[in-house]
N, C-alpha and C positions, 0 to 999 in steps of 0.2 A: 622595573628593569632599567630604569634611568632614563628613558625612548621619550620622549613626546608624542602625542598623538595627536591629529587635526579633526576639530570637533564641531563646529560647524563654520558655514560661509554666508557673505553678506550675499540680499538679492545680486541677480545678476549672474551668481555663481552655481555649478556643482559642486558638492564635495566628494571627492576621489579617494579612500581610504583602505584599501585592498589590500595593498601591503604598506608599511613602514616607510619605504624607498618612495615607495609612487604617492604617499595622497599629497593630494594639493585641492585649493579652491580650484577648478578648472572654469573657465570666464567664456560667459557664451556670446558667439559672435553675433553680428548684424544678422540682422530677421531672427533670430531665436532669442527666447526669454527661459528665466528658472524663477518661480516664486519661492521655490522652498529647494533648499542646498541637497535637502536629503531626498527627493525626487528621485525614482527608480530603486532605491536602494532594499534591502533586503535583510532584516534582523541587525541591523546599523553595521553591513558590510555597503560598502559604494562600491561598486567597480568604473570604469571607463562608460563612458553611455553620452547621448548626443541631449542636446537643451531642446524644449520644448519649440519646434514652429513657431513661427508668429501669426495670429488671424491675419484673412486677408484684408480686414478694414483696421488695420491700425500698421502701426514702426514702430519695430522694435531694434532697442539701439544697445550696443555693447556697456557694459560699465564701465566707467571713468572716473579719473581721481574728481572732478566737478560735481555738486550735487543734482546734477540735472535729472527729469526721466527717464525714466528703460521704456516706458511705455506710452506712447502717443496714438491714441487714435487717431484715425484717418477724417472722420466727420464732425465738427464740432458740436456737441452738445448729444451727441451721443453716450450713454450710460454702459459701464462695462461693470463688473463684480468678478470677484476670484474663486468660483467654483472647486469643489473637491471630488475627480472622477477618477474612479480604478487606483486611487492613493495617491494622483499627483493634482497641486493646483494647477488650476487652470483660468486664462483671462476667456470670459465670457459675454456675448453682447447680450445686453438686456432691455433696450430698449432705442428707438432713433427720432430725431426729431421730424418735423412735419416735412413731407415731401419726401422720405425716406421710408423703406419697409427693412423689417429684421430676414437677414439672411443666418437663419442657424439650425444647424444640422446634427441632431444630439450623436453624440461619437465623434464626428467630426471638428474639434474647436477650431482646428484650423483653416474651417471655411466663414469663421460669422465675422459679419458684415453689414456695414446701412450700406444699400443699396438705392440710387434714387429712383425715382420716379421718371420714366422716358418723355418726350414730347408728344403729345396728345394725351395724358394719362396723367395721374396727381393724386396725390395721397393725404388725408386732412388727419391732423392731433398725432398725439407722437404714437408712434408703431411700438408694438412691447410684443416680443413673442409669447408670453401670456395670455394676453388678452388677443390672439389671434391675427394680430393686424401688420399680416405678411401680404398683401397683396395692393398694388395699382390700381384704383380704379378709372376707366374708361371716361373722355370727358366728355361734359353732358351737352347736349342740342342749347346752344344758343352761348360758347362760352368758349374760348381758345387757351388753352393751357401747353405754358410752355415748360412744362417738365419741373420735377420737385410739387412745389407749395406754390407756383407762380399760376394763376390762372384769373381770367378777367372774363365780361361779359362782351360779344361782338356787337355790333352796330346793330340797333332793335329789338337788343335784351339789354334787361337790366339785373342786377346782382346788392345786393347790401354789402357795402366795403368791408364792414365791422361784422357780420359773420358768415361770409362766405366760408371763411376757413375757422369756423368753430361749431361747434354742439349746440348751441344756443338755442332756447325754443323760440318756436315763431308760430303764428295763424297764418291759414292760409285758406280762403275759399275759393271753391273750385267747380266746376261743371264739368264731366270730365277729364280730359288731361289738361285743361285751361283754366288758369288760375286766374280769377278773377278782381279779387283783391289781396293784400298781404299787411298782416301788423308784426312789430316785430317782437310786439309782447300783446299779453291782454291787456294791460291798462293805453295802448299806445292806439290812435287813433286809424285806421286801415285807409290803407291807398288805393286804388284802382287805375287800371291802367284804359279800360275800354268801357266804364259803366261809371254812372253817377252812383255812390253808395253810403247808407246810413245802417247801423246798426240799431237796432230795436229792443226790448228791455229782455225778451228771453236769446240774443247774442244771433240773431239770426241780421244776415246782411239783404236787406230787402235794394233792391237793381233796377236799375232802368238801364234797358240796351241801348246804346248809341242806333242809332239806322237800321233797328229791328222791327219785325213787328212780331219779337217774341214777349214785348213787355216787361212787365213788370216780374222780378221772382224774388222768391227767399230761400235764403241759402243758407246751411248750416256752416259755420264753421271747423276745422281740422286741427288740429295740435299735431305740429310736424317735431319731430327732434333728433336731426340721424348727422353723421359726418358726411353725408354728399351734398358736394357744394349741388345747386338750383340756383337757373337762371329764368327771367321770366316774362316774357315778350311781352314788349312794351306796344302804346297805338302807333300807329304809323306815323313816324318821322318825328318821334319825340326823344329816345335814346339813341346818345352817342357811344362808341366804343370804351370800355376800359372807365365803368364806371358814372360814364356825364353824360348829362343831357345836350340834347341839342339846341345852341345856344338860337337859333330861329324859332324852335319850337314856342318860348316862350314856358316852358314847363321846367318843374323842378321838383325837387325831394323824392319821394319814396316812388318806386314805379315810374319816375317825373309825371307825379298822377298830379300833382300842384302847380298853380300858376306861378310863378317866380316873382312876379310885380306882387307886392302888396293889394296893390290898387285891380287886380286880375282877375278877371269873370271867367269859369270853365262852362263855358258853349257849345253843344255839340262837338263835343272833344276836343276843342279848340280854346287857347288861351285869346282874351280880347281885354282890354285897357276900360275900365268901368267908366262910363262918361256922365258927369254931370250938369241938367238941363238947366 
């Protein structure tokens, strides 16, 4: 009939094609987004209709003659994908970095979100609504966490810098809820914190108690592997906060279960300088 008709629009836009008079790209404003022009529509009639929300963890920005984004998440390194529900896309979180949980609500896209982690509480490896890992966990005895992925050991624990915040397997022997020694693999030599210790050829940690008279024991060891950080009280007055030891103590490395001097005798718990007669 000689008419033009408008057939489809760039992101950013609705297409409005109802009547002849009225279609146009219609351009969606601040906080709302359109992945696809034909959203809402109905047997490829468009009528008048609003632009999708914005999630609450991200900006969304109008389109502009500039090639910039429409879509900026709020948390860096957070993971989004474009989802197809009820016939319209949709931006979706899929996943947050450490210290972050997925806030997402199936029905709802306009609520998902990384949320972080509050003060006292902390969240290790990145959160993926999949894999379940929507929740904060609680921080542990011996360990001050300031919110997110930040948490350290207080004065009289100690913590492994390198995997506090990871999966990483570790041994741990233990008597109770008192860990005794700690390796951070099997091939790595174990620390102790309150016991002289050797490992024997069936992997058992045979002990001598400092100022017990519970003797000598053998201990099996544990294969630990979970995303909660562990901290893990050190002897008296050998760890410093936030990782170090105490530089009087004289001790160092693992559990600061070692003497720092080379030249260093561990005596009754005690670092002493080896003297030659």
């Amino acid at each position: 009939d000689g008419r033009y008709y408008l057939k489809e629009c760039a992101p950013g836009f609705l297409l409005v094609n109802s009547s002849v008079d009225a279609q146009r790209c219609l351009a969606c404003v601040y906080g709302k987004y359109s992945l696809d022009a034909m959203d809402g529509c109905a047997d490829g009639v468009c009528h008048m209709r609003e632009c999708h929300q914005c999630p609450a963890g991200a900006t969304c920005l109008p389109p502009s003659p500039s090639p910039s984004p429409l879509f900026v998440p709020s948390v860096s390194g957070s993971e989004w994908a474009v989802d197809v529900e009820g016939g319209s896309s949709l931006w979706r979180v899929k996943s947050c970095p450490p210290g972050y949980v997925v806030i997402r609500v199936e029905g709802r896209p306009e609520l998902d979100q990384c949320e972080i982690c509050g003060f006292g509480s902390y969240a290790l490896g990145r959160g993926s609504y999949l894999d379940g890992h929507d929740f904060c966990r609680p921080c542990p005895d011996g360990m001050l966490c300031a919110g997110g992925a930040v948490l350290y050991p207080v004065a009289g624990f100690w913590a492994d810098r390198e995997r506090v915040l990871s999966d990483a397997p570790r041994r741990e022997w233990r008597v109770g809820d008192d860990v005794l020694a700690y390796a951070a693999s099997d091939d790595a030599e174990p620390a102790a914190a309150f016991v002289t210790a050797e490992i024997d050829a069936r992997g058992m940690l045979e002990v001598d108690f400092y100022g017990s008279s519970s003797g000598s024991r053998a201990i099996r060891a544990e294969d630990v592997v979970s995303k909660i950080a562990r901290a893990y009280r050190c002897a008296p007055d050998a760890c410093a906060a936030e990782f170090e030891c105490r530089p009087d103590s004289g001790r160092a490395g693992v559990l600061c279960g070692h003497c720092a001097s080379p030249s260093g005798v561990m005596a009754g718990g005690k670092c002493s300088e080896c003297r030659r007669s």
